[in-house]
C-alpha positions in Angstrom: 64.8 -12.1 213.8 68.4 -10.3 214.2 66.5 -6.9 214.1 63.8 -7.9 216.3 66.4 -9.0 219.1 68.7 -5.9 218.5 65.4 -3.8 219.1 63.8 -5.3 221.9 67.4 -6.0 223.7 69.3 -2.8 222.6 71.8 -5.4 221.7 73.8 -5.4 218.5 74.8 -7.8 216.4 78.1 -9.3 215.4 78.8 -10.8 212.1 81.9 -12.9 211.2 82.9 -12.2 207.5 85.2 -12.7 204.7 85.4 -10.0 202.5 86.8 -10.2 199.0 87.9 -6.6 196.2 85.5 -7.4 193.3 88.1 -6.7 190.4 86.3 -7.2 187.5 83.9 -4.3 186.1 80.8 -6.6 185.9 80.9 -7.5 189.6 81.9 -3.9 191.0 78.6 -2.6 188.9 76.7 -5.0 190.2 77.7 -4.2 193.7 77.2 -0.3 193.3 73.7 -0.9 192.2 73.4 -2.2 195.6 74.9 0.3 197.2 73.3 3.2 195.5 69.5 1.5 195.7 70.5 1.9 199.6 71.1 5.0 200.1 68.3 6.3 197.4 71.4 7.4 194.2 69.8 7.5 190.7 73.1 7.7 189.3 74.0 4.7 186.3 77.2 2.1 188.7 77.8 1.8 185.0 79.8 5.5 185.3 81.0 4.6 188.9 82.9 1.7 188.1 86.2 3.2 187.3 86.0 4.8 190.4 87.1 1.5 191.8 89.5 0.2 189.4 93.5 0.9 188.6 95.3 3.5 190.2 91.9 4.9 192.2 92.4 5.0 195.6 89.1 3.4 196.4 87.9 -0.5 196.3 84.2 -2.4 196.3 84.7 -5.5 198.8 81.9 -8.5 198.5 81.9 -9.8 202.6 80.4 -13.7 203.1 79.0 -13.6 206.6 80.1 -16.8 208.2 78.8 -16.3 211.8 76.4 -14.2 213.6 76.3 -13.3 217.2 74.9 -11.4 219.6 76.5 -11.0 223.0 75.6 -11.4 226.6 76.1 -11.5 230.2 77.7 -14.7 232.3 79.0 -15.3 235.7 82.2 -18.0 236.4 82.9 -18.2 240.3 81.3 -14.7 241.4 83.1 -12.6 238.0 81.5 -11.2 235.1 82.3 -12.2 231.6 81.0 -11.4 228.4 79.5 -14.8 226.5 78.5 -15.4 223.0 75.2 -16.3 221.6 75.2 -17.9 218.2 71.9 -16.7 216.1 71.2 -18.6 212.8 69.7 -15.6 210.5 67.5 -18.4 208.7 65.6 -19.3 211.8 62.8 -17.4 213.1 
């Protein structure tokens, strides 16, 4: 349903998160299998993994959406403002 609004609005939308560094080897291999299957990589997260660990510069985060939103248009006493518009992803 988030999709179908985005589309037929041109709206985008908004997603409240917390994100958390995976640390442990298991979780950040996980997570690149993810990430590669997206993007089409054949390459084993098994090799990638140090990539993200130690001295590397670079870091796998795990986000836990807490809100979504689009936004819209309102009107108090004659001036625009921008207004929120909760959407539950589990409804259709």
């Amino acid at each position: 349903m988030i999709q179908k609004l985005s589309k037929e609005r041109g709206e985008g939308v908004y997603v409240q998160a917390k994100a958390y560094m995976l640390t442990k080897e298991d979780d950040i291999a996980h997570a690149l299998s993810y990430l590669d299957g997206r993007v089409g990589k054949k390459k084993d997260p098994k090799t990638r993994v140090a990539q993200f660990l130690g001295d590397k510069p670079r870091r796998i985060y795990k986000a836990i959406p807490e809100q979504f939103w689009i936004n819209g248009e309102g009107d108090v006493k004659g001036e625009y403002i921008d207004v929120r518009f909760d959407v539950d992803p589990r409804k259709p």
